[in-house]
mmCIF file of the N, C-alpha and C atoms, coordinates in Angstrom:
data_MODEL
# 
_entry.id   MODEL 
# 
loop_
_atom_site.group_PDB 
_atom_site.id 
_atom_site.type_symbol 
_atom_site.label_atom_id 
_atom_site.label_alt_id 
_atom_site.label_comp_id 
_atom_site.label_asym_id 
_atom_site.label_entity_id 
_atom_site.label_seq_id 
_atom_site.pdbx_PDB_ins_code 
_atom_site.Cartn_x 
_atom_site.Cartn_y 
_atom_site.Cartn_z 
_atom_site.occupancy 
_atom_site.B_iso_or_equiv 
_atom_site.pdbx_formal_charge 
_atom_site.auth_seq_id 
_atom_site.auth_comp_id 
_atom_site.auth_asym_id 
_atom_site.auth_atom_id 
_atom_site.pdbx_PDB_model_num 
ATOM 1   N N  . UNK A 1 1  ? 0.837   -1.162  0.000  1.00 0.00 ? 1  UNK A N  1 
ATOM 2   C CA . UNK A 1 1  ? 0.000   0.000   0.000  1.00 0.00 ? 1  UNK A CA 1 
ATOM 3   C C  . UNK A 1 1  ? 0.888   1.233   0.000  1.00 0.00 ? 1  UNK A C  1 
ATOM 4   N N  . UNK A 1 2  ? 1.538   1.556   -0.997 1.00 0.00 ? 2  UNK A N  1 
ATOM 5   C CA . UNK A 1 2  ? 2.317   2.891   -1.193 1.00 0.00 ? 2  UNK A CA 1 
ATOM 6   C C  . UNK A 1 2  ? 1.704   3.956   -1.990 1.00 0.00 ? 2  UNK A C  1 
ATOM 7   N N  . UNK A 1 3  ? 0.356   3.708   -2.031 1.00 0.00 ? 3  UNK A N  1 
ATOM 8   C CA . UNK A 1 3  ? 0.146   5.089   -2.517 1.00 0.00 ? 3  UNK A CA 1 
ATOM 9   C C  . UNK A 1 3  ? 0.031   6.658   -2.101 1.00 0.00 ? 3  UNK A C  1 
ATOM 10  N N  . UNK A 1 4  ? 0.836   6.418   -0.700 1.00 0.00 ? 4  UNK A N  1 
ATOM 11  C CA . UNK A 1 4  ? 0.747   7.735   0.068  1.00 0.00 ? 4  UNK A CA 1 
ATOM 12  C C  . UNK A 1 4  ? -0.184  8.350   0.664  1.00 0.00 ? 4  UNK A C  1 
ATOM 13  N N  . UNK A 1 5  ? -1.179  7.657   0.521  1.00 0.00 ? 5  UNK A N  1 
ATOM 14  C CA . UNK A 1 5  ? -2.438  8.244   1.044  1.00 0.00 ? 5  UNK A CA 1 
ATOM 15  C C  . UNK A 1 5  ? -2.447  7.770   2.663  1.00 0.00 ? 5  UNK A C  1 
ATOM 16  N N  . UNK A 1 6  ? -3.012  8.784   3.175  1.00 0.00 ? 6  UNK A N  1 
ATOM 17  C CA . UNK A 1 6  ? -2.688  8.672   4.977  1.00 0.00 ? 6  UNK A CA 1 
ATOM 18  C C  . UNK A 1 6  ? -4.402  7.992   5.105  1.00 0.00 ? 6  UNK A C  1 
ATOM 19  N N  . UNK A 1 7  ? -4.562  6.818   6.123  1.00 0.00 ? 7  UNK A N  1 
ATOM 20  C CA . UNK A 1 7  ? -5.557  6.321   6.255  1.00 0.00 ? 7  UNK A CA 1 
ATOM 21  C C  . UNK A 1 7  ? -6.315  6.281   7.384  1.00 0.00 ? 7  UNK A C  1 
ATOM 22  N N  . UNK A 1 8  ? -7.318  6.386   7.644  1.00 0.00 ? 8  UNK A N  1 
ATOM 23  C CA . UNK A 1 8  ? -7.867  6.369   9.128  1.00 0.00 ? 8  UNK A CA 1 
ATOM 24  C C  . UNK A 1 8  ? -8.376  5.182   9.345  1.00 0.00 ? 8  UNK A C  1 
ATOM 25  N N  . UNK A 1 9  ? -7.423  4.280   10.293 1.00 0.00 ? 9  UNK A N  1 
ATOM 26  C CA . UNK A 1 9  ? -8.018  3.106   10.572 1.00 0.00 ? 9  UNK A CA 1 
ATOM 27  C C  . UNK A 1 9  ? -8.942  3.447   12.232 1.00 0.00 ? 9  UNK A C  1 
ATOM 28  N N  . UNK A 1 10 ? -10.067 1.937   12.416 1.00 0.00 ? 10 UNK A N  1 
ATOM 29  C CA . UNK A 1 10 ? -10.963 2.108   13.263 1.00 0.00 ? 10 UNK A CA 1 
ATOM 30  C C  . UNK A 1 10 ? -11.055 0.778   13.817 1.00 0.00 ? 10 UNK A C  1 
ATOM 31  N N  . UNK A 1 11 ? -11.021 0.619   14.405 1.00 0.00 ? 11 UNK A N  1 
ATOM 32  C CA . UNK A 1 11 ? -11.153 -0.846  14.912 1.00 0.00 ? 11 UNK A CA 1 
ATOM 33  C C  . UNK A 1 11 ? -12.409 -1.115  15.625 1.00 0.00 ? 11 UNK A C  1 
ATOM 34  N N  . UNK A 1 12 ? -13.114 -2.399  15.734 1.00 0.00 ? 12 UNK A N  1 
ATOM 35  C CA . UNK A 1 12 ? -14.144 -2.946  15.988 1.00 0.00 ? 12 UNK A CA 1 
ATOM 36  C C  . UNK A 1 12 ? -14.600 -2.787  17.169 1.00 0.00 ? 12 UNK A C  1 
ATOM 37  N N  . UNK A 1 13 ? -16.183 -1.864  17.283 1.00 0.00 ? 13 UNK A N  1 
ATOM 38  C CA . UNK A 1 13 ? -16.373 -1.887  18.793 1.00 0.00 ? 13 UNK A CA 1 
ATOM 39  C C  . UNK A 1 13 ? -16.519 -3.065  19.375 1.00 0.00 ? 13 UNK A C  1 
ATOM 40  N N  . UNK A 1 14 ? -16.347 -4.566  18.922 1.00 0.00 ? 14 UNK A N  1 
ATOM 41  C CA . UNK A 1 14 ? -16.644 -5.250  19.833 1.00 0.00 ? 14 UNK A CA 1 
ATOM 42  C C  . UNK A 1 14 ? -14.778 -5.663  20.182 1.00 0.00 ? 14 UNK A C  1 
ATOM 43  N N  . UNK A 1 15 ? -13.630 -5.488  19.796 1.00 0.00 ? 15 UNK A N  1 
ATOM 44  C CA . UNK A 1 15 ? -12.413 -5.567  20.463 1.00 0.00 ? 15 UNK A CA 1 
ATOM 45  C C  . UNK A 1 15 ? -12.142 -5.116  21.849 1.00 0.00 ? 15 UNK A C  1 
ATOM 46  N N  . UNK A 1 16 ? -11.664 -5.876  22.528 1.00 0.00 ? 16 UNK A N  1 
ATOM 47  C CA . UNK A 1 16 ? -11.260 -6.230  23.733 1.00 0.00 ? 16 UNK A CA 1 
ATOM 48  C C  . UNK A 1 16 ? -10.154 -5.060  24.057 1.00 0.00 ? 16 UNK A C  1 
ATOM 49  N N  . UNK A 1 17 ? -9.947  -4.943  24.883 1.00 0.00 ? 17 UNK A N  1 
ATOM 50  C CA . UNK A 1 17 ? -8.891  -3.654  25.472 1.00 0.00 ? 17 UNK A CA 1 
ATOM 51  C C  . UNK A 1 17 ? -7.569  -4.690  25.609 1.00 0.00 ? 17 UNK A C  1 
ATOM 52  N N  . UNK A 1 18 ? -7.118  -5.602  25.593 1.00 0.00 ? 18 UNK A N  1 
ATOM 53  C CA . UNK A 1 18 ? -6.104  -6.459  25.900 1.00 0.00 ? 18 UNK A CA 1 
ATOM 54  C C  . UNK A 1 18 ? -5.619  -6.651  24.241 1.00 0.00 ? 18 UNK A C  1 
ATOM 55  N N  . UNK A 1 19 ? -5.856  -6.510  23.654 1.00 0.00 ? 19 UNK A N  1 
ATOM 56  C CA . UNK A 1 19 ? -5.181  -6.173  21.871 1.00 0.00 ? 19 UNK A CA 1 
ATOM 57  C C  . UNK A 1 19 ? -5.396  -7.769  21.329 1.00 0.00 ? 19 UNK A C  1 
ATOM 58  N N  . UNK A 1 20 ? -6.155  -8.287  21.501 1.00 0.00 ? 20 UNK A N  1 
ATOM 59  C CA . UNK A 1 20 ? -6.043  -9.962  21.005 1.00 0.00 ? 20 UNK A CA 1 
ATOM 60  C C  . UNK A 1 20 ? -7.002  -9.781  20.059 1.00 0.00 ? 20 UNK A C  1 
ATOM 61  N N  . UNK A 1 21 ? -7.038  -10.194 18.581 1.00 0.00 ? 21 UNK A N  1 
ATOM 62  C CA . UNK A 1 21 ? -7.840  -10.870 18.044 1.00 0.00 ? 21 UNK A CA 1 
ATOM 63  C C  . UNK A 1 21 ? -8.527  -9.614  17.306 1.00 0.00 ? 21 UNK A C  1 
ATOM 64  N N  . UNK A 1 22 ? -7.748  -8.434  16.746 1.00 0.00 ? 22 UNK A N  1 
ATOM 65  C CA . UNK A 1 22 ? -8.993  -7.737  16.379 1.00 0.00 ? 22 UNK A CA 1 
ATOM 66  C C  . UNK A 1 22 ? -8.053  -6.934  14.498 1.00 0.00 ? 22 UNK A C  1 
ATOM 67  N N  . UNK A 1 23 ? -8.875  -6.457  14.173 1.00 0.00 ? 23 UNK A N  1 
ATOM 68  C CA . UNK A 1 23 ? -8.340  -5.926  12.664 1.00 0.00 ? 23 UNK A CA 1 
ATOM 69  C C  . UNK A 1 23 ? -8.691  -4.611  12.978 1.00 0.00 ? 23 UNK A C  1 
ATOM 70  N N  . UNK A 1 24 ? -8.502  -3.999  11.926 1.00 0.00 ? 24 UNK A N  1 
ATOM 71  C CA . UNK A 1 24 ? -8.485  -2.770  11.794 1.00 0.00 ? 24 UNK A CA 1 
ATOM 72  C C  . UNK A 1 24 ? -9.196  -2.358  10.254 1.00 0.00 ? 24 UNK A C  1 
ATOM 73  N N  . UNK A 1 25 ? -10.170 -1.373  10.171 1.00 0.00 ? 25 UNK A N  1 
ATOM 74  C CA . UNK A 1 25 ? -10.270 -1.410  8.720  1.00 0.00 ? 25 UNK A CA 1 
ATOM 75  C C  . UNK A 1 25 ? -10.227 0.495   8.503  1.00 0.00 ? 25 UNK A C  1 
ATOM 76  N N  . UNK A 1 26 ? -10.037 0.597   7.212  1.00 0.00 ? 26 UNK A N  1 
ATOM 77  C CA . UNK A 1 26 ? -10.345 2.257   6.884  1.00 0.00 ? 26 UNK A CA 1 
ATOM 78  C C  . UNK A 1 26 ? -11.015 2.204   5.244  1.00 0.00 ? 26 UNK A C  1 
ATOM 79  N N  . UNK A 1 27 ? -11.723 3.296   5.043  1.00 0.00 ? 27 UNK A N  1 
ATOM 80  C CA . UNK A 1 27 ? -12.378 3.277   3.828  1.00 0.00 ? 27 UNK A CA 1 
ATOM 81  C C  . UNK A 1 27 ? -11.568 4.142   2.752  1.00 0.00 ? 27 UNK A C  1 
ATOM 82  N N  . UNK A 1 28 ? -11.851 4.358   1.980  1.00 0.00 ? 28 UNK A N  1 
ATOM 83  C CA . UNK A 1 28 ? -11.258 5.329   1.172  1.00 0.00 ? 28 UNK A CA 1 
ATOM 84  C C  . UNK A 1 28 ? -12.489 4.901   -0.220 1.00 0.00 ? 28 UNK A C  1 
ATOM 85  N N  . UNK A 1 29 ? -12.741 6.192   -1.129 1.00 0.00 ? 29 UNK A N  1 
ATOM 86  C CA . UNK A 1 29 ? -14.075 6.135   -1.973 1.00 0.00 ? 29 UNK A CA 1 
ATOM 87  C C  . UNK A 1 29 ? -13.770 4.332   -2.948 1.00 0.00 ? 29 UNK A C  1 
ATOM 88  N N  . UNK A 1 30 ? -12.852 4.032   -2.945 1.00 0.00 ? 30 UNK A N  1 
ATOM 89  C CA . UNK A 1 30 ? -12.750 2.883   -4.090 1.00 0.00 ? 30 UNK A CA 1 
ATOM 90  C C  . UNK A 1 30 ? -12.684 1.490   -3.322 1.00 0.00 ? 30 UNK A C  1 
ATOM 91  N N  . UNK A 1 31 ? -12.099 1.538   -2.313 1.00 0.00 ? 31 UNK A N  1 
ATOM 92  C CA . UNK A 1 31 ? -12.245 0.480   -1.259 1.00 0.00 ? 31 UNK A CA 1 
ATOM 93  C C  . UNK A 1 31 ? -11.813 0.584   0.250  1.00 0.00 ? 31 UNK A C  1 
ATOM 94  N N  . UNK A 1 32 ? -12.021 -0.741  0.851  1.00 0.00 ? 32 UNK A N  1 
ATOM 95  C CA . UNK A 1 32 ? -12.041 -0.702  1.971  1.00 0.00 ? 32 UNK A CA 1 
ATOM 96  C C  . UNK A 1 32 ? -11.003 -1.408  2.098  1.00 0.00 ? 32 UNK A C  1 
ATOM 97  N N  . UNK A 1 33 ? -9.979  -1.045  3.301  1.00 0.00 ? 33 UNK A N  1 
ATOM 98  C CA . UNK A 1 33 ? -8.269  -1.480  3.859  1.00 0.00 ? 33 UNK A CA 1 
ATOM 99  C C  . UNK A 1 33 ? -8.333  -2.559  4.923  1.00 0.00 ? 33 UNK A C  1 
ATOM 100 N N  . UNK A 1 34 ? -8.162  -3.255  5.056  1.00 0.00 ? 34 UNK A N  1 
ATOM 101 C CA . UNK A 1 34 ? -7.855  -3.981  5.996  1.00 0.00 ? 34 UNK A CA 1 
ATOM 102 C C  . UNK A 1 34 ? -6.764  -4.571  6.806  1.00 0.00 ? 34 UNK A C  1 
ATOM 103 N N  . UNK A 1 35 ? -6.397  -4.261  8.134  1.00 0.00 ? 35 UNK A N  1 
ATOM 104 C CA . UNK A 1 35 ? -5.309  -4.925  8.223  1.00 0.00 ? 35 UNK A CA 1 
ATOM 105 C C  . UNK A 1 35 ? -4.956  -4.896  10.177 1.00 0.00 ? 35 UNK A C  1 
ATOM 106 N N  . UNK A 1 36 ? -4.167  -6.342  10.281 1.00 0.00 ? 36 UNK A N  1 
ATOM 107 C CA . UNK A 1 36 ? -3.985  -6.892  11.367 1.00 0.00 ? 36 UNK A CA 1 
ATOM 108 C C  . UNK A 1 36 ? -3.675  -5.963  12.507 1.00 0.00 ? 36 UNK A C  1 
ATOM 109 N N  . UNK A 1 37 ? -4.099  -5.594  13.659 1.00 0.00 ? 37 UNK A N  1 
ATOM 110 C CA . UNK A 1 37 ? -3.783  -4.304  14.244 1.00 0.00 ? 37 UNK A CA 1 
ATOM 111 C C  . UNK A 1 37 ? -2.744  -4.798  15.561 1.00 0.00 ? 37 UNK A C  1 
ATOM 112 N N  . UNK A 1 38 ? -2.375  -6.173  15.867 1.00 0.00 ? 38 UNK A N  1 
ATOM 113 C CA . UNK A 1 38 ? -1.516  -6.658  16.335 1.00 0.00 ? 38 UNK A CA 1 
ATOM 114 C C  . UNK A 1 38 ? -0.410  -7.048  15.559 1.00 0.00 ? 38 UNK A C  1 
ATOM 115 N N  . UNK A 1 39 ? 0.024   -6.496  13.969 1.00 0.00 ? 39 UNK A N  1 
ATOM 116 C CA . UNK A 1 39 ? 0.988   -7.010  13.312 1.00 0.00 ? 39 UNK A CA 1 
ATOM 117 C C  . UNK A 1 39 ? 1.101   -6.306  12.351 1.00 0.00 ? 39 UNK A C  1 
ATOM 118 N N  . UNK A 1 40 ? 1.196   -4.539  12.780 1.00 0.00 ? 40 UNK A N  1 
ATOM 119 C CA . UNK A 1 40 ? 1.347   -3.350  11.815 1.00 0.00 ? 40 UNK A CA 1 
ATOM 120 C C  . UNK A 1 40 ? 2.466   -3.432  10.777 1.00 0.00 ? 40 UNK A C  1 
ATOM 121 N N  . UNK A 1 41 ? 3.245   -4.582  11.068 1.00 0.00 ? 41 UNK A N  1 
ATOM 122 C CA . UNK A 1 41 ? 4.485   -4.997  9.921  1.00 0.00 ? 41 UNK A CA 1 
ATOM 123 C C  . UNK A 1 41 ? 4.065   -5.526  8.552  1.00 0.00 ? 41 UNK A C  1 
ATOM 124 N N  . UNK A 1 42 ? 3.072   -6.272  8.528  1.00 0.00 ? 42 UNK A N  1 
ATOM 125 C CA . UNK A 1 42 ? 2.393   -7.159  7.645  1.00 0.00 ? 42 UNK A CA 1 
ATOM 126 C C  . UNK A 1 42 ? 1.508   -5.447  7.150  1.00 0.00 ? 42 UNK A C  1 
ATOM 127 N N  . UNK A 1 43 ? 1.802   -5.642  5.320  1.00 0.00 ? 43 UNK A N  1 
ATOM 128 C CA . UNK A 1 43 ? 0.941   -5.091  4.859  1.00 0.00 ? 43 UNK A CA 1 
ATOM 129 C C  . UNK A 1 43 ? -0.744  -5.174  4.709  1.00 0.00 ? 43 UNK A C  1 
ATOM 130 N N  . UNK A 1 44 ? -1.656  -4.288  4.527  1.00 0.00 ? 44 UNK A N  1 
ATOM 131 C CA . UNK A 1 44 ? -2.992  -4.391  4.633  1.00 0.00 ? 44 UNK A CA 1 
ATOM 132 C C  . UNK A 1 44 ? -3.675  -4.813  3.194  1.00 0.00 ? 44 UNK A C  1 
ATOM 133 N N  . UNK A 1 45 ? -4.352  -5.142  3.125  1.00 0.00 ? 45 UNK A N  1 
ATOM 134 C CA . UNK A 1 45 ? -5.051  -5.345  1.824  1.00 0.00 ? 45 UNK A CA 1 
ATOM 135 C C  . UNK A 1 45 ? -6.026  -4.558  1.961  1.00 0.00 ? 45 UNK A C  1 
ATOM 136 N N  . UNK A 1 46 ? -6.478  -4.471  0.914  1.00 0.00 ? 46 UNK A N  1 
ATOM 137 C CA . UNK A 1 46 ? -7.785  -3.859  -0.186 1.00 0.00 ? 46 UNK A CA 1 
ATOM 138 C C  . UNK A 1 46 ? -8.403  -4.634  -0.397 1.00 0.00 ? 46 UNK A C  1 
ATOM 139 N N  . UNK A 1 47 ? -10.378 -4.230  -0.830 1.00 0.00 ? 47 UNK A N  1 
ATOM 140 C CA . UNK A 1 47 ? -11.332 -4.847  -1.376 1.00 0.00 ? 47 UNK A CA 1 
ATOM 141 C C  . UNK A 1 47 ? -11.965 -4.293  -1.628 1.00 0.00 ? 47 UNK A C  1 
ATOM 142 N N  . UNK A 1 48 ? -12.717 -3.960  -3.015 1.00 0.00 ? 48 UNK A N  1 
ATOM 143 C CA . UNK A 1 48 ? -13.438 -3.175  -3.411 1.00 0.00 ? 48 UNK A CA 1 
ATOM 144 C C  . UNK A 1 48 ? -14.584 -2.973  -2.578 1.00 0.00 ? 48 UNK A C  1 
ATOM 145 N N  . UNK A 1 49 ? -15.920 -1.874  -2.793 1.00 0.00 ? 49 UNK A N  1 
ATOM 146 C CA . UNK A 1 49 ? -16.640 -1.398  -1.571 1.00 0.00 ? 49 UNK A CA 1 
ATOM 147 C C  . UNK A 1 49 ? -17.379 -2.806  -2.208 1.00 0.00 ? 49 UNK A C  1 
ATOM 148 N N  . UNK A 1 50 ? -18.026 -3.312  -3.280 1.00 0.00 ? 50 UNK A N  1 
ATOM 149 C CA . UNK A 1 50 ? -19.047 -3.807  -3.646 1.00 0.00 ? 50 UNK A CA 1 
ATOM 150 C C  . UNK A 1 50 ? -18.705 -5.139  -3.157 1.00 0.00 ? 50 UNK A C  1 
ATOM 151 N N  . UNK A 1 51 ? -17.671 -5.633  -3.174 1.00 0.00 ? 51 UNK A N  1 
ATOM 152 C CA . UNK A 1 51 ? -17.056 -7.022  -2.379 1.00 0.00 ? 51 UNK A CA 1 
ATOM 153 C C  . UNK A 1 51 ? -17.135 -6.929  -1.168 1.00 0.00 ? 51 UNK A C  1 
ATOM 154 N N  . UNK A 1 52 ? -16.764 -6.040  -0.350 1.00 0.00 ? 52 UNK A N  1 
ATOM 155 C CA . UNK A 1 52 ? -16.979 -5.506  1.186  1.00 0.00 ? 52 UNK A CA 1 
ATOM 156 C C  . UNK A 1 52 ? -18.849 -5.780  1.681  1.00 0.00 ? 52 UNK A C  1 
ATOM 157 N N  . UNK A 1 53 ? -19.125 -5.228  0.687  1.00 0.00 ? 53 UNK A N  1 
ATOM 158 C CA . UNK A 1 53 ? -20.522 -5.185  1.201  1.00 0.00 ? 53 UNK A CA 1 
ATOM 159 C C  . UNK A 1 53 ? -20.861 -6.694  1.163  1.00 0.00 ? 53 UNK A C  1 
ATOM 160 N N  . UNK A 1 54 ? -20.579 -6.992  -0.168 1.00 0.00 ? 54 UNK A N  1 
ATOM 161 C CA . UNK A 1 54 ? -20.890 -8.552  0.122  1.00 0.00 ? 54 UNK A CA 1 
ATOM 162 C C  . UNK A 1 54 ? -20.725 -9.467  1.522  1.00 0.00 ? 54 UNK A C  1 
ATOM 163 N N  . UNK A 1 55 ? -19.248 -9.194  1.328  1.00 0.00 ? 55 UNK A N  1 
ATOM 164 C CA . UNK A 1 55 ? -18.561 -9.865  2.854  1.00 0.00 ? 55 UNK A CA 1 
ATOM 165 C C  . UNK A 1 55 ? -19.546 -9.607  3.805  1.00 0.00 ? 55 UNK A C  1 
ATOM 166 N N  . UNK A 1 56 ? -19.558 -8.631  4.214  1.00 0.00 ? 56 UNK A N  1 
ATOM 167 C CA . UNK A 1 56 ? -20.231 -7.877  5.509  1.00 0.00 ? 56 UNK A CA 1 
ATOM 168 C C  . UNK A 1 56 ? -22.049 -8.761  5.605  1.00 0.00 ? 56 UNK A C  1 
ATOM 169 N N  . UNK A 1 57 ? -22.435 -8.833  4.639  1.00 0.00 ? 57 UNK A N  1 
ATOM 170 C CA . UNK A 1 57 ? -23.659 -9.159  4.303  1.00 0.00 ? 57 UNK A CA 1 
ATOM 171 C C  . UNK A 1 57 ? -23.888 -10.753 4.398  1.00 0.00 ? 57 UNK A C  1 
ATOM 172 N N  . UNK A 1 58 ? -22.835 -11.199 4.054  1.00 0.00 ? 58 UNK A N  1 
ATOM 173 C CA . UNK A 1 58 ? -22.330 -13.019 4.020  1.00 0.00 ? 58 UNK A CA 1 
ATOM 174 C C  . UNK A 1 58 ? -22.254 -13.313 5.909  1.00 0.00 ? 58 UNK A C  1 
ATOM 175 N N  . UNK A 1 59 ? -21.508 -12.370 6.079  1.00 0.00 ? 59 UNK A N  1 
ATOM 176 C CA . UNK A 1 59 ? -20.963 -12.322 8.246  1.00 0.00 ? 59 UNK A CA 1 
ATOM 177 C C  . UNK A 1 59 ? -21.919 -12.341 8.727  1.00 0.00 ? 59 UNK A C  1 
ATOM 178 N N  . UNK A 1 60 ? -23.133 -10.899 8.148  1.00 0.00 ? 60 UNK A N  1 
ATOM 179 C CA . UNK A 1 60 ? -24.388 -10.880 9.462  1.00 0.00 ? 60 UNK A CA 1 
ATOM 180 C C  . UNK A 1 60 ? -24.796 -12.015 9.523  1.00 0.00 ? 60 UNK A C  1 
ATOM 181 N N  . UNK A 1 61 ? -25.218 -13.058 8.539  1.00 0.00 ? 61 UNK A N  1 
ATOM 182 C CA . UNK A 1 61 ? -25.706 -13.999 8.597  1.00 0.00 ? 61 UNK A CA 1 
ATOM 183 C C  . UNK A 1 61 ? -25.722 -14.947 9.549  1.00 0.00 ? 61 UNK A C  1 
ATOM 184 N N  . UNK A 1 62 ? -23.981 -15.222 9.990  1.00 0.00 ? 62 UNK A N  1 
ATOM 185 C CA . UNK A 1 62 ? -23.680 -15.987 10.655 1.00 0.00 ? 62 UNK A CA 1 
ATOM 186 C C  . UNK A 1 62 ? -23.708 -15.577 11.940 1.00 0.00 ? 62 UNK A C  1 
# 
């Protein structure tokens, strides 16, 4: 992710205050970022919004 763009990540209100187990995501108009918030070394990926929504929509389910 080098496109220079500064990102606002947010992490999940349901994460725990003890840092275990949680991601981090930020939006930007073309997609949504994702990435490990216990392992800021590891780059984040991308997914378009229309795949995101999917995802998100596939999760409530469960």
């Amino acid at each position: 992710m080098s496109s220079g763009i500064e990102l606002a990540w947010f992490k999940s209100s349901h994460s725990g205050t003890e840092g275990d187990n949680c991601i981090e995501v930020a939006a930007t108009q073309q997609a949504i970022h994702v990435r490990d918030s216990k392992d800021l070394a590891r780059p984040a990926f991308a997914v378009g919004r229309k795949g995101w929504d999917e995802f998100v929509r596939f999760a409530a389910e469960y």
